[in-house]
N, CA, C and O atoms as CSV, one atom per row, in Angstrom:
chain,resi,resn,atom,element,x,y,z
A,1,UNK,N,N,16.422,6.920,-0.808
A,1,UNK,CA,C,15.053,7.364,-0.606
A,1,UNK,C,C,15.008,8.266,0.618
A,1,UNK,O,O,15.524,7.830,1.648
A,2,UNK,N,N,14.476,9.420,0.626
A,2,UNK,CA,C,13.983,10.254,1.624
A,2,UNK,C,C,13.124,10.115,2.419
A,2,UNK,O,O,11.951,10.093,2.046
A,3,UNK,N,N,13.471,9.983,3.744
A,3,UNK,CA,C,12.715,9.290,5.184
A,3,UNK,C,C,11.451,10.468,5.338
A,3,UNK,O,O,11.713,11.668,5.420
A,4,UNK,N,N,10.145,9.966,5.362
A,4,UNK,CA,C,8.927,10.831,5.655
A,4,UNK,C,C,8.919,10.948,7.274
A,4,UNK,O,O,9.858,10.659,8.015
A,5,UNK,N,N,7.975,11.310,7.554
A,5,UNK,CA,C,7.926,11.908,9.028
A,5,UNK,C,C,6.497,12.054,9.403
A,5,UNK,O,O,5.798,12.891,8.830
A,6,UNK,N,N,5.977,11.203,10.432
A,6,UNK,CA,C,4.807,10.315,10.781
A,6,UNK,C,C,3.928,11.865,10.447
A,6,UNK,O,O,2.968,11.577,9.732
A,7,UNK,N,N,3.954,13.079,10.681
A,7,UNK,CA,C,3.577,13.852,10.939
A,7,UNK,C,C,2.832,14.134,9.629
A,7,UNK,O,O,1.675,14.553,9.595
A,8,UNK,N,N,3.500,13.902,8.677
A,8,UNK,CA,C,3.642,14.947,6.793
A,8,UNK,C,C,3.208,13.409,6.189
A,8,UNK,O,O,2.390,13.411,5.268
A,9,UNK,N,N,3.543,12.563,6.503
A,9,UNK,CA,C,3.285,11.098,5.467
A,9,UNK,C,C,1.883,10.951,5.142
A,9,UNK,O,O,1.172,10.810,6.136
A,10,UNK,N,N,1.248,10.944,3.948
A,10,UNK,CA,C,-0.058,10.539,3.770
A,10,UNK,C,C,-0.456,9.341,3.240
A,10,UNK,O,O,-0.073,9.130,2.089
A,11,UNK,N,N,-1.234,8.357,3.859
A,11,UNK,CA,C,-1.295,7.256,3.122
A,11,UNK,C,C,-2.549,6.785,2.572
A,11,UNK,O,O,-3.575,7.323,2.987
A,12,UNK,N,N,-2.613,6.082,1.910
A,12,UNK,CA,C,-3.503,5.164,1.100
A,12,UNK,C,C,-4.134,3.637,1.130
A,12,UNK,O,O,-3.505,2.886,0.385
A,13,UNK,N,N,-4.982,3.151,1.663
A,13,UNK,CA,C,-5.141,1.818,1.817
A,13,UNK,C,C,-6.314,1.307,0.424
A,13,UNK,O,O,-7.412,1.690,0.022
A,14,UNK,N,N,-5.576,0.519,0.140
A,14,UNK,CA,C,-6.480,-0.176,-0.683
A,14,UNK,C,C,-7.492,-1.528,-0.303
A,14,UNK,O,O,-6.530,-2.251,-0.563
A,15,UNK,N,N,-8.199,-2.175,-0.053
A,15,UNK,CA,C,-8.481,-3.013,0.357
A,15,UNK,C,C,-10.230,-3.595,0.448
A,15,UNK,O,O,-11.073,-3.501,1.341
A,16,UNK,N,N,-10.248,-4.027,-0.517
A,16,UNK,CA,C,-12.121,-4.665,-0.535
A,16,UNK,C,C,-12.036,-5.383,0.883
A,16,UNK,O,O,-13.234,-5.487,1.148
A,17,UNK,N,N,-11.555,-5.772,1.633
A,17,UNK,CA,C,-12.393,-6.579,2.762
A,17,UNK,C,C,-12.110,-5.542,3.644
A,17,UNK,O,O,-10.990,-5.047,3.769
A,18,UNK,N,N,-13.288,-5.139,4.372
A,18,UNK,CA,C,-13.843,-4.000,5.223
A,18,UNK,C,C,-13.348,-4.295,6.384
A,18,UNK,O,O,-13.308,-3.301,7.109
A,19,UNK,N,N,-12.901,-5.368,6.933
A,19,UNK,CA,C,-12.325,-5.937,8.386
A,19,UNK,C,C,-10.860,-5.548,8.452
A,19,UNK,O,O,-10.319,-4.943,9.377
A,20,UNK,N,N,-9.953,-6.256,6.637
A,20,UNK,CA,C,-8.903,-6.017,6.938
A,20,UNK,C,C,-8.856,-4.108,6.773
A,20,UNK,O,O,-8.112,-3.442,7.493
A,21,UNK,N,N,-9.547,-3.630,5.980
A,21,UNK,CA,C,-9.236,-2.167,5.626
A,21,UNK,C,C,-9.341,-1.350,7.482
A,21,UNK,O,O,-8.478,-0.623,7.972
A,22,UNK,N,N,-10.453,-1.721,8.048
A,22,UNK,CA,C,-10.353,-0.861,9.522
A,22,UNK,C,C,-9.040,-1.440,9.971
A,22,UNK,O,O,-8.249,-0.535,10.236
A,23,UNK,N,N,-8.534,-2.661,10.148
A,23,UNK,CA,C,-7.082,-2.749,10.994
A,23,UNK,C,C,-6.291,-2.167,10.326
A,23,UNK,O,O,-5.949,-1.133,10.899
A,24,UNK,N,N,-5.751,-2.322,9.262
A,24,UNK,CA,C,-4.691,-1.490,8.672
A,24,UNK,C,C,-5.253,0.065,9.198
A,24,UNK,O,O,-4.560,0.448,10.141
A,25,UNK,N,N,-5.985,0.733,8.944
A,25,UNK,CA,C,-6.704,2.056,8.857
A,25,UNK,C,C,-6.028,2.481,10.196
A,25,UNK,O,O,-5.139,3.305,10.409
A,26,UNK,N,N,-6.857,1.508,11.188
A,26,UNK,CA,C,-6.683,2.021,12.466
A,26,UNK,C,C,-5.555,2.330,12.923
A,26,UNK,O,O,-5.347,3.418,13.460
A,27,UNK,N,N,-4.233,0.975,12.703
A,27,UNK,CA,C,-3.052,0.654,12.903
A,27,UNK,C,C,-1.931,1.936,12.466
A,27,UNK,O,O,-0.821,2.144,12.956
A,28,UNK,N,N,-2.608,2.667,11.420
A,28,UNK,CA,C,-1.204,4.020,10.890
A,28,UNK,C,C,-1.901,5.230,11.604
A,28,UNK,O,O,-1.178,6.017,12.213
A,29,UNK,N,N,-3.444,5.461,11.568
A,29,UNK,CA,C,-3.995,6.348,12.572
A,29,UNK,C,C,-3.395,6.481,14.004
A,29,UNK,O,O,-3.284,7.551,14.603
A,30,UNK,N,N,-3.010,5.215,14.493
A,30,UNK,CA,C,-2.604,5.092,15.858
A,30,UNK,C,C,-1.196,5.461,15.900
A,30,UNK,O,O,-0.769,5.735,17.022
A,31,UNK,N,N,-0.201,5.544,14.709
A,31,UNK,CA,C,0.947,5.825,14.706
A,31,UNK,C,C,1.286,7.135,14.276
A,31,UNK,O,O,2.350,7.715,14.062
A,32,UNK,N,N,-0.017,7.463,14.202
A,32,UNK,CA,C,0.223,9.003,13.994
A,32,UNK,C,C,-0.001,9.132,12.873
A,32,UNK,O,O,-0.067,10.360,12.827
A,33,UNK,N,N,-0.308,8.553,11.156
A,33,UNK,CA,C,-0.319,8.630,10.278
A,33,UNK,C,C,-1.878,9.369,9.645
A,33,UNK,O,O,-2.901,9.063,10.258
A,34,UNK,N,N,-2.008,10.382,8.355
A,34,UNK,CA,C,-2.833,10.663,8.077
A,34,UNK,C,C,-2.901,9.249,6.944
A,34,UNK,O,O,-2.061,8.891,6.118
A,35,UNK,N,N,-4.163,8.686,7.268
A,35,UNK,CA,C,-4.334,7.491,6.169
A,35,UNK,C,C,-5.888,7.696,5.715
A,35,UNK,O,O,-6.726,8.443,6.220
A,36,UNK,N,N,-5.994,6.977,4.821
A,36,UNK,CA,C,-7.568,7.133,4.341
A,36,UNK,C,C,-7.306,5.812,3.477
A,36,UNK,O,O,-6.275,5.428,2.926
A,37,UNK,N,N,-8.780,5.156,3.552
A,37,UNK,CA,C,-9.114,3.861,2.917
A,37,UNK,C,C,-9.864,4.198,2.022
A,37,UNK,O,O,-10.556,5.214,2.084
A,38,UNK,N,N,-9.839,3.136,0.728
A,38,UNK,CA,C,-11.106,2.953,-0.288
A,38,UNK,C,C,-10.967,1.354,-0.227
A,38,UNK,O,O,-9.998,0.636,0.022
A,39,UNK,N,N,-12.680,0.989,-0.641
A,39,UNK,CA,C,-12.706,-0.198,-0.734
A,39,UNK,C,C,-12.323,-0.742,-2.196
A,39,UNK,O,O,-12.212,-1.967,-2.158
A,40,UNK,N,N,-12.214,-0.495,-2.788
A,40,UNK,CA,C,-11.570,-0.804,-4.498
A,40,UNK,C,C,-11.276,0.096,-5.191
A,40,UNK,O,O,-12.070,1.029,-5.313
A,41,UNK,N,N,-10.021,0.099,-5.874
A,41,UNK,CA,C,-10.158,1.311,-7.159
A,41,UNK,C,C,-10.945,0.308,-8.542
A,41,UNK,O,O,-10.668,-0.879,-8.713
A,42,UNK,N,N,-11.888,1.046,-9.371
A,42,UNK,CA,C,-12.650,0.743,-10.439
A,42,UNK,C,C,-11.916,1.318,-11.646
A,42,UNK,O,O,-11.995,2.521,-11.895
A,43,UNK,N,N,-11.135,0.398,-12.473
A,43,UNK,CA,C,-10.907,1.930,-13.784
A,43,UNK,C,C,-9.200,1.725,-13.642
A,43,UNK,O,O,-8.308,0.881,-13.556
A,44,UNK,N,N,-9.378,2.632,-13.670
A,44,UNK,CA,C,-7.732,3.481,-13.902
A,44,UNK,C,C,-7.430,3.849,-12.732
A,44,UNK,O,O,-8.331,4.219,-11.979
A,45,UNK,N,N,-6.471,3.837,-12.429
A,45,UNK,CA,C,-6.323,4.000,-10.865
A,45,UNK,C,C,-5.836,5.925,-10.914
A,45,UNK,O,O,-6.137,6.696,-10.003
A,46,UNK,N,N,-5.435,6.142,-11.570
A,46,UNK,CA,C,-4.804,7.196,-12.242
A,46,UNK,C,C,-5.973,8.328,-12.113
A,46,UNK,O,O,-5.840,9.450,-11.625
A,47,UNK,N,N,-7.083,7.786,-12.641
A,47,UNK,CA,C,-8.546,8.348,-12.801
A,47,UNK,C,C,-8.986,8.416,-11.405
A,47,UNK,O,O,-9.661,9.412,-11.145
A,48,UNK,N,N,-8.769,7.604,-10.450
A,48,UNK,CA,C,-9.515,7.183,-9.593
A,48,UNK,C,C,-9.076,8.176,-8.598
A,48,UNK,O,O,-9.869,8.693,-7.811
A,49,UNK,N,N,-7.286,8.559,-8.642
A,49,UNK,CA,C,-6.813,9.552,-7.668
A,49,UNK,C,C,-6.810,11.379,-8.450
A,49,UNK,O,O,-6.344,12.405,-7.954
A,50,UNK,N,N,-7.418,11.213,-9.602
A,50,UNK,CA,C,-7.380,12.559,-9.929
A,50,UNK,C,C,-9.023,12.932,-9.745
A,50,UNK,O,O,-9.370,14.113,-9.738
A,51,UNK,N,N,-10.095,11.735,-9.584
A,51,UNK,CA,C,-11.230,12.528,-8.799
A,51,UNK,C,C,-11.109,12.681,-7.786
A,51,UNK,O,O,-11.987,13.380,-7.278
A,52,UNK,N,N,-9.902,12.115,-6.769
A,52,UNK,CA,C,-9.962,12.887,-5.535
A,52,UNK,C,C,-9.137,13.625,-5.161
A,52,UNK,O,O,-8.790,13.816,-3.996
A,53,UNK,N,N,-8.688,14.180,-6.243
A,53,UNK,CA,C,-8.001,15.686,-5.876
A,53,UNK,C,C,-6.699,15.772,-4.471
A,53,UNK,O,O,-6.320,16.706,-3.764
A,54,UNK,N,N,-6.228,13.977,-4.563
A,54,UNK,CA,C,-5.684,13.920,-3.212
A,54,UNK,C,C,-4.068,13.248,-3.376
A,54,UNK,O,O,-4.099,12.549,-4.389
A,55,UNK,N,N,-3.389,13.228,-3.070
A,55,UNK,CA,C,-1.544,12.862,-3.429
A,55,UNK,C,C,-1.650,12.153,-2.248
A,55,UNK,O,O,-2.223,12.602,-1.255
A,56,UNK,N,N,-0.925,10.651,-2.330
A,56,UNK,CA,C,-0.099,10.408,-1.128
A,56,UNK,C,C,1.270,9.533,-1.648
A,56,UNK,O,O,1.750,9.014,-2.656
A,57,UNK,N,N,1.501,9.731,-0.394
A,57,UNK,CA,C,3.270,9.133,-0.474
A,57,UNK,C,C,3.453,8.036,-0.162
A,57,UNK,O,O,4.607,7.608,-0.195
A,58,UNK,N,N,2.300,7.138,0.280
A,58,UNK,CA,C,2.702,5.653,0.570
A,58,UNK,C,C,1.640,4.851,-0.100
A,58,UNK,O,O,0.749,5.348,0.589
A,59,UNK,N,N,1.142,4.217,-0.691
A,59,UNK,CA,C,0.018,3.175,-1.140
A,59,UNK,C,C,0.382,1.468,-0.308
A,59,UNK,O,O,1.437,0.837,-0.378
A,60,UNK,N,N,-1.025,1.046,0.512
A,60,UNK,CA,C,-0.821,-0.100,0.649
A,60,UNK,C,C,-2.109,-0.618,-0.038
A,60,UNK,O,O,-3.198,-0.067,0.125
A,61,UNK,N,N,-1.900,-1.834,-0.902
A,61,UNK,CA,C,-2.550,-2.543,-1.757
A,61,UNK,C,C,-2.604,-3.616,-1.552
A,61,UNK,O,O,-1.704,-4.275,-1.030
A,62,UNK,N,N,-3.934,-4.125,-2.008
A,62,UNK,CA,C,-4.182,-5.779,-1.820
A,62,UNK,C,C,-4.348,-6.042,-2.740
A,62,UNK,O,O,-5.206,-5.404,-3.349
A,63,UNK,N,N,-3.721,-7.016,-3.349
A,63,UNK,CA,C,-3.451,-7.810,-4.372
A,63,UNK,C,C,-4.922,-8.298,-4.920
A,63,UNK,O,O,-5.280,-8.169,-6.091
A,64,UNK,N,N,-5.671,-8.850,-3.927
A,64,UNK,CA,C,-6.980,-9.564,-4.697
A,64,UNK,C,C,-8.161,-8.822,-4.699
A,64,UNK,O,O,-8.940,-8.991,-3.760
A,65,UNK,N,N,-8.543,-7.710,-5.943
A,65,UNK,CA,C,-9.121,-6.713,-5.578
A,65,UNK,C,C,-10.383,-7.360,-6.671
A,65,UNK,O,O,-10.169,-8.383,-7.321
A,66,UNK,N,N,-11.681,-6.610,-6.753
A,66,UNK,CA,C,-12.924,-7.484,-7.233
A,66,UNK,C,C,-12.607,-7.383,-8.235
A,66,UNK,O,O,-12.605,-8.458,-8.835
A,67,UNK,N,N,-12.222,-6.336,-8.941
A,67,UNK,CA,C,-12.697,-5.540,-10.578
A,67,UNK,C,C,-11.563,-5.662,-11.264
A,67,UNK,O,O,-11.611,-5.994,-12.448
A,68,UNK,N,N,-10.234,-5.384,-10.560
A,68,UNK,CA,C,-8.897,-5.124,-11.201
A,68,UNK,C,C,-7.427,-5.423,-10.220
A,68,UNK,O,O,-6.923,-4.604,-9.451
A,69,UNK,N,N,-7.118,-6.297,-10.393
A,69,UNK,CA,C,-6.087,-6.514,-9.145
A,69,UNK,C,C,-4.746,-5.609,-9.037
A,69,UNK,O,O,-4.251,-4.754,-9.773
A,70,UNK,N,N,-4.436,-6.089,-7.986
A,70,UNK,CA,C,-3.636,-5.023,-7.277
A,70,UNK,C,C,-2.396,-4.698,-8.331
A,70,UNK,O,O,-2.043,-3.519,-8.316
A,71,UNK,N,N,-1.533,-5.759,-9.438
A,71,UNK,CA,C,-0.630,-5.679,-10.304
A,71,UNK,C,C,-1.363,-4.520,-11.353
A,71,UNK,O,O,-0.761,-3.570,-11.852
A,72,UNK,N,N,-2.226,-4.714,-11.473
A,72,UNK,CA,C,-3.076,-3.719,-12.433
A,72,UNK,C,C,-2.813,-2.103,-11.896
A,72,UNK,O,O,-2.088,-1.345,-12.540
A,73,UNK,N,N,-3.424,-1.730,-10.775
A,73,UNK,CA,C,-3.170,-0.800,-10.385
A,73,UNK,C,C,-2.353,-0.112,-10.197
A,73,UNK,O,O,-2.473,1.099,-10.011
A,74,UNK,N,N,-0.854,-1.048,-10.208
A,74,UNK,CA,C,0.279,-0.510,-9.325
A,74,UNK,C,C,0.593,-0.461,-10.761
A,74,UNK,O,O,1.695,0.078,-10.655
A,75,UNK,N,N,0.498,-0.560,-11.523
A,75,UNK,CA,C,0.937,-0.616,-13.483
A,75,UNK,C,C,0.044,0.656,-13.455
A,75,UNK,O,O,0.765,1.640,-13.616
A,76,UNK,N,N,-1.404,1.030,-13.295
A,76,UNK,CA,C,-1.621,2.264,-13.804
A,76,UNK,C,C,-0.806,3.391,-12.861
A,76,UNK,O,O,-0.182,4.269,-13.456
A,77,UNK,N,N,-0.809,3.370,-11.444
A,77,UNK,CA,C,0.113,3.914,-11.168
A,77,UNK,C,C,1.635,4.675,-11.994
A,77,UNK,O,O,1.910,5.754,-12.520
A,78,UNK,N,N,2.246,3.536,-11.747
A,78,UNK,CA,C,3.648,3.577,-12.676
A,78,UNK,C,C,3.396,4.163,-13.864
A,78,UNK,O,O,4.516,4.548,-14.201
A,79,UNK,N,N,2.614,4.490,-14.748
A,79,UNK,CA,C,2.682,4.995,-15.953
A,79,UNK,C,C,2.004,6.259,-15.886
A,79,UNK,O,O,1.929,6.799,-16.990
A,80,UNK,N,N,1.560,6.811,-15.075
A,80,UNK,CA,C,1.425,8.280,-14.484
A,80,UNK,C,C,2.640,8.942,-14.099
A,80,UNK,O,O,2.830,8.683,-12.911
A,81,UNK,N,N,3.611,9.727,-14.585
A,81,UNK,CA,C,4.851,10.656,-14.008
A,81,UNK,C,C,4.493,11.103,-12.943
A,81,UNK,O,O,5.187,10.785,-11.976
A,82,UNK,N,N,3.528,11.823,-12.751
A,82,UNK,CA,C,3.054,12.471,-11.523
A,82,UNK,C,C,3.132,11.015,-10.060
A,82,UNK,O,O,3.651,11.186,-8.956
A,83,UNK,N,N,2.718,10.214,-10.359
A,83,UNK,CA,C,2.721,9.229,-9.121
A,83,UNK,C,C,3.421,8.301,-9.721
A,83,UNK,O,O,2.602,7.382,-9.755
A,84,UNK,N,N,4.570,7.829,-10.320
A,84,UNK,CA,C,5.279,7.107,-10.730
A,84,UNK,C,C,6.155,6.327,-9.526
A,84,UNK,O,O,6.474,5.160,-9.296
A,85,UNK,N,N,6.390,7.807,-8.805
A,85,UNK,CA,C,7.195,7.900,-7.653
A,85,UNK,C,C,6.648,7.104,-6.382
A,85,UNK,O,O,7.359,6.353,-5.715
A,86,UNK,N,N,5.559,7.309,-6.175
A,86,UNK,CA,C,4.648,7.036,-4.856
A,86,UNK,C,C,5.004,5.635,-4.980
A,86,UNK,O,O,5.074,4.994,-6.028
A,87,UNK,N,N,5.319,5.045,-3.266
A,87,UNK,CA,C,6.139,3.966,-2.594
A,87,UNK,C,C,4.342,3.138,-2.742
A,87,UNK,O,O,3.352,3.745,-2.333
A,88,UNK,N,N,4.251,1.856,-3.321
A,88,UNK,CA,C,3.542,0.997,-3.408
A,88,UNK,C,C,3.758,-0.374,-2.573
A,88,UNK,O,O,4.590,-1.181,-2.988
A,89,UNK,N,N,3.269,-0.549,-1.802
A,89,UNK,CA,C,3.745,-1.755,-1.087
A,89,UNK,C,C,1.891,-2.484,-1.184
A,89,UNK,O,O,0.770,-1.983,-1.275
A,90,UNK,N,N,2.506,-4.025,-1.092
A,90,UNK,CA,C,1.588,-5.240,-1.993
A,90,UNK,C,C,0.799,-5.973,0.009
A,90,UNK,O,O,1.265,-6.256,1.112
A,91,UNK,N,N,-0.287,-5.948,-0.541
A,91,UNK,CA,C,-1.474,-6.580,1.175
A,91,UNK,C,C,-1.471,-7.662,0.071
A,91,UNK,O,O,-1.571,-7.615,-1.155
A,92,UNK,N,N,-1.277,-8.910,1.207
A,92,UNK,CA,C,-2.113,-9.959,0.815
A,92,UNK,C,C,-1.751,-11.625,1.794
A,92,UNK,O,O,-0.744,-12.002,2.393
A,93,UNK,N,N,-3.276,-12.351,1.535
A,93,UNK,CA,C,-2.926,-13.186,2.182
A,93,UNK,C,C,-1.411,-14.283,1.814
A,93,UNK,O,O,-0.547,-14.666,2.604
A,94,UNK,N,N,-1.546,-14.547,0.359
A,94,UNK,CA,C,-0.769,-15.233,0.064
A,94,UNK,C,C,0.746,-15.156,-0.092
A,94,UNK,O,O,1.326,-14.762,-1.104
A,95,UNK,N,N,1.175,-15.479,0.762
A,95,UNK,CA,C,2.793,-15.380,1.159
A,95,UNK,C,C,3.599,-16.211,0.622
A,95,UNK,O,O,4.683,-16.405,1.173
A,96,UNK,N,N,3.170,-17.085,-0.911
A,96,UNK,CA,C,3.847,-17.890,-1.124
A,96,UNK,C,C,5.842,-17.472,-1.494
A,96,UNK,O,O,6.279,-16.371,-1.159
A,97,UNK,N,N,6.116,-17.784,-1.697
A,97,UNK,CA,C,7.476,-17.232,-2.265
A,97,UNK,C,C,7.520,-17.079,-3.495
A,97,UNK,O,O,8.547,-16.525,-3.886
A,98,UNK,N,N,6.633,-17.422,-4.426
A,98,UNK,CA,C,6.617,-17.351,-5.857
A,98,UNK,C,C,5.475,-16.035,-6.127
A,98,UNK,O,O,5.220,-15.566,-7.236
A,99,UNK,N,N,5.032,-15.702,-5.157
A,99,UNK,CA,C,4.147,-14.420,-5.046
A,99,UNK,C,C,4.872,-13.610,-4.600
A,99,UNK,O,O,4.756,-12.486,-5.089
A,100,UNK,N,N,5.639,-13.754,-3.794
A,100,UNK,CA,C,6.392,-12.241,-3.381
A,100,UNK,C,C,7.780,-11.896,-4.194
A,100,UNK,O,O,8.357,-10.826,-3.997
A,101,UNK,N,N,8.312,-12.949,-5.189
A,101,UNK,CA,C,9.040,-12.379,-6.321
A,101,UNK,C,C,8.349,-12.266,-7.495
A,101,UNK,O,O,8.908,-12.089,-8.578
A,102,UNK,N,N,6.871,-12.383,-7.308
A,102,UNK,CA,C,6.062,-11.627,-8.712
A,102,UNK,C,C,5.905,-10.344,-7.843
A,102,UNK,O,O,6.343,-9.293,-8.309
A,103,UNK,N,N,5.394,-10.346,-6.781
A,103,UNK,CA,C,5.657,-8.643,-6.544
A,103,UNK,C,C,7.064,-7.973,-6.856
A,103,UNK,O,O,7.051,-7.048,-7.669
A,104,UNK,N,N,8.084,-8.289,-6.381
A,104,UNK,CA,C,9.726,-7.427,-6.736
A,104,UNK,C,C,9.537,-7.681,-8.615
A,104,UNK,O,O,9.366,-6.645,-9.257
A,105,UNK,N,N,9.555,-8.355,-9.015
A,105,UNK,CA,C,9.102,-8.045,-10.650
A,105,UNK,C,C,8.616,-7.114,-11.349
A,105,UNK,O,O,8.925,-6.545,-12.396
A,106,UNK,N,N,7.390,-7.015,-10.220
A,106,UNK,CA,C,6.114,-6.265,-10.900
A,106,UNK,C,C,6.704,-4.767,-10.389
A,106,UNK,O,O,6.052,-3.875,-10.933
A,107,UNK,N,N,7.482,-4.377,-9.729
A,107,UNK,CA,C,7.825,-2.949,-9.100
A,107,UNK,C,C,7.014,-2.562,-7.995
A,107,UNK,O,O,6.832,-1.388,-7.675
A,108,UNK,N,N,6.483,-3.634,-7.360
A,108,UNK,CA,C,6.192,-2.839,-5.697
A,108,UNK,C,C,7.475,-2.666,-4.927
A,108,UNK,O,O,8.588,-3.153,-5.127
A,109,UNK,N,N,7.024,-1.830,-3.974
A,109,UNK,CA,C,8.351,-1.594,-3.172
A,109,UNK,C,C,8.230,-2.233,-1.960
A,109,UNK,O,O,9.019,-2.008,-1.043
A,110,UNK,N,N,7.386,-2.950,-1.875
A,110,UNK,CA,C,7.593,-4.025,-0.703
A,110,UNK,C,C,6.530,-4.946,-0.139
A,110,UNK,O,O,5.467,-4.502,-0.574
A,111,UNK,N,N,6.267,-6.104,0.680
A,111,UNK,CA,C,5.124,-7.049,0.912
A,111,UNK,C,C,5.162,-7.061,2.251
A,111,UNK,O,O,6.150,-7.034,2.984
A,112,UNK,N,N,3.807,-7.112,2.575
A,112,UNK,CA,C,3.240,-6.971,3.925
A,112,UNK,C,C,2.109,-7.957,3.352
A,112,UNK,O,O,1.282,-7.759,2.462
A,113,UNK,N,N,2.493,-9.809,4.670
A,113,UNK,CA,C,1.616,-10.358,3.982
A,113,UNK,C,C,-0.035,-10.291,5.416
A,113,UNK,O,O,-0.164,-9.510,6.359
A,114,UNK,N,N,-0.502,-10.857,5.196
A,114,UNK,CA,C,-1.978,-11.233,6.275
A,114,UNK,C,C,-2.157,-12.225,6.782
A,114,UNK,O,O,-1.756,-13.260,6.249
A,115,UNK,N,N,-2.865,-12.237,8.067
A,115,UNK,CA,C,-3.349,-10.857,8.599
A,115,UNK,C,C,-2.140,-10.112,9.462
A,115,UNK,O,O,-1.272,-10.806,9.991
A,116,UNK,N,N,-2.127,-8.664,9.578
A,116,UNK,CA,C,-0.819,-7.974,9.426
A,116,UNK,C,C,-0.746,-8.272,10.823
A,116,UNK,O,O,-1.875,-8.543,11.230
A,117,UNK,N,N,0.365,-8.353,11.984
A,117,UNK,CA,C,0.641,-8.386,13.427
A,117,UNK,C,C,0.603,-6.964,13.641
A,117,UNK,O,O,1.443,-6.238,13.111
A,118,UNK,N,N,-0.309,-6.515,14.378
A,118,UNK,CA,C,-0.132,-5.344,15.198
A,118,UNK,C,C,0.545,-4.737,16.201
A,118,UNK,O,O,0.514,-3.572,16.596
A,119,UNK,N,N,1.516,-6.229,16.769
A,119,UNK,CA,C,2.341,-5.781,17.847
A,119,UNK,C,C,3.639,-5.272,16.958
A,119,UNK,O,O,4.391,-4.463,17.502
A,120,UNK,N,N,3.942,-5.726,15.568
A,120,UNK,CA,C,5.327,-5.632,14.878
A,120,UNK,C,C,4.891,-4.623,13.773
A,120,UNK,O,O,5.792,-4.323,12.989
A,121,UNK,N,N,3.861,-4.133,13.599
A,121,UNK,CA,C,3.286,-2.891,12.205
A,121,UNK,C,C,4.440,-1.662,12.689
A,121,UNK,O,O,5.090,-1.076,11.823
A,122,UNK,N,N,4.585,-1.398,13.921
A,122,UNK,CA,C,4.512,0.011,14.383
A,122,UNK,C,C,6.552,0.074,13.632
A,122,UNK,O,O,7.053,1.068,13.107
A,123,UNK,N,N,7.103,-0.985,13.803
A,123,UNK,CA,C,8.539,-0.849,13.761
A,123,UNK,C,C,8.438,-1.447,12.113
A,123,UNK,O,O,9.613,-1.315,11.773
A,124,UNK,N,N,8.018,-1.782,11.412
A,124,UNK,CA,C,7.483,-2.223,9.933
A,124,UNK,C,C,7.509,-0.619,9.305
A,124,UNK,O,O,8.280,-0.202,8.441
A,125,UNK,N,N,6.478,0.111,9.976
A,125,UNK,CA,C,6.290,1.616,9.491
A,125,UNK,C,C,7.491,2.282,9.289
A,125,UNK,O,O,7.938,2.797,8.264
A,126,UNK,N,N,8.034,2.187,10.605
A,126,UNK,CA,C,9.166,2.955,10.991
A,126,UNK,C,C,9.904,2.957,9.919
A,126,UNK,O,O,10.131,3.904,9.166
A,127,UNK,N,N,10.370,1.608,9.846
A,127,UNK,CA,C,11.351,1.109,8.442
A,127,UNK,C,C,10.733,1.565,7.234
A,127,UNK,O,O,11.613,2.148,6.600
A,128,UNK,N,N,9.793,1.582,6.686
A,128,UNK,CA,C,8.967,1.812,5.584
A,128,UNK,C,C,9.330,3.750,5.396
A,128,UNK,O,O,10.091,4.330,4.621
A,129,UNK,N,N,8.515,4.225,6.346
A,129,UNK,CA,C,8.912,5.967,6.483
A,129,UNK,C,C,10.851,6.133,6.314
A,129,UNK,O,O,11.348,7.038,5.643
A,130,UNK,N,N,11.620,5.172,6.993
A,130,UNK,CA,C,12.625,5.225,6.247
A,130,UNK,C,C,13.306,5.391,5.055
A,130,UNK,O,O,14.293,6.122,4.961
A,131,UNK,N,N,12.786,4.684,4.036
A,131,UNK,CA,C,12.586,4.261,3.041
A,131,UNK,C,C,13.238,3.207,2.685
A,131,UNK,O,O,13.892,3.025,1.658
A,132,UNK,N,N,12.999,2.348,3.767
A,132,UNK,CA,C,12.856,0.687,3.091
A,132,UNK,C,C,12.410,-0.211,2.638
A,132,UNK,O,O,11.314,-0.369,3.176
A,133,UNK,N,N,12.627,-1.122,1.775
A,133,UNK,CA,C,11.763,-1.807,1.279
A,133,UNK,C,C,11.378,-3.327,1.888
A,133,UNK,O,O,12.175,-4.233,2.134
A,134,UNK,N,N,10.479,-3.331,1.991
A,134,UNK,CA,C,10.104,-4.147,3.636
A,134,UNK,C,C,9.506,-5.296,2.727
A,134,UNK,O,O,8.437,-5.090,2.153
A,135,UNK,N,N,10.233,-6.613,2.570
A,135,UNK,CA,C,9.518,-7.664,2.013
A,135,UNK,C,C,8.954,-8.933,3.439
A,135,UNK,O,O,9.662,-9.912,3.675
A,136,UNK,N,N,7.870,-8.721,4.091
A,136,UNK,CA,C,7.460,-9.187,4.605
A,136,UNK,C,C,7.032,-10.841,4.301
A,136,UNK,O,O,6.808,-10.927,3.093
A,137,UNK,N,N,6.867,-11.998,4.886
A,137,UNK,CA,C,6.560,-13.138,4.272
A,137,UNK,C,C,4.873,-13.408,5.462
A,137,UNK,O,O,3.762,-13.817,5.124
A,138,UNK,N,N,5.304,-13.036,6.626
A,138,UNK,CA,C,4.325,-13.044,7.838
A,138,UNK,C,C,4.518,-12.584,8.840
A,138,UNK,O,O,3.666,-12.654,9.726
């Protein structure tokens, strides 16, 4: 995988709870990252990034979303060629171990569980813009 560069990386937050979406938000802003939040995708996720006319190279997703959960999305994802590619990594509280090998199943590229540590995000990124796949437990 080809290492991005805090500068060019654009990211994506997914996340219905408005508390966790500003920390994450804030947390890649502060690292230099262009990020932008939505509070849910509705639909097709596919649909959802071709009304906004916008590409990014990293997606972070929360699993427990109102309308359509996060496995859903990262499936409409994947079946788009155009974003097939785009690095999906899984938000969520539940860190069980039987949840984070339904994520490696499901084809995320990595787990970041909650609430995220802000003193350890910044070297998490690092690795991530690497292109590693960062299975986080807490």
């Amino acid at each position: 995988m080809n290492s991005l560069s805090l500068s060019s990386v654009k990211v994506l937050v997914v996340e219905d709870d408005p508390d966790n979406r500003i920390v994450i938000t804030r947390l890649l802003i502060m690292a230099g990252v262009e990020a932008q939040s939505i509070a849910a995708i509705e639909g097709d996720a596919r649909d959802f990034l071709d009304r906004t006319g916008q590409e990014f190279d990293l997606v972070f997703l929360d699993l427990q979303l109102p309308k359509k959960d996060g496995y859903a999305v990262l499936s409409d994802l994947r079946a788009d060629p155009r974003r097939a590619a785009v690095r999906v990594f899984a938000l969520t509280a539940n860190v069980a171990r039987r949840e984070i090998e339904r994520c490696r199943g499901a084809g995320f590229d990595g787990f970041i569980g909650k609430p995220i540590d802000g003193r350890r995000f910044s070297e998490l990124l690092r690795r991530i813009l690497e292109g590693e796949s960062v299975w986080m437990e807490d």
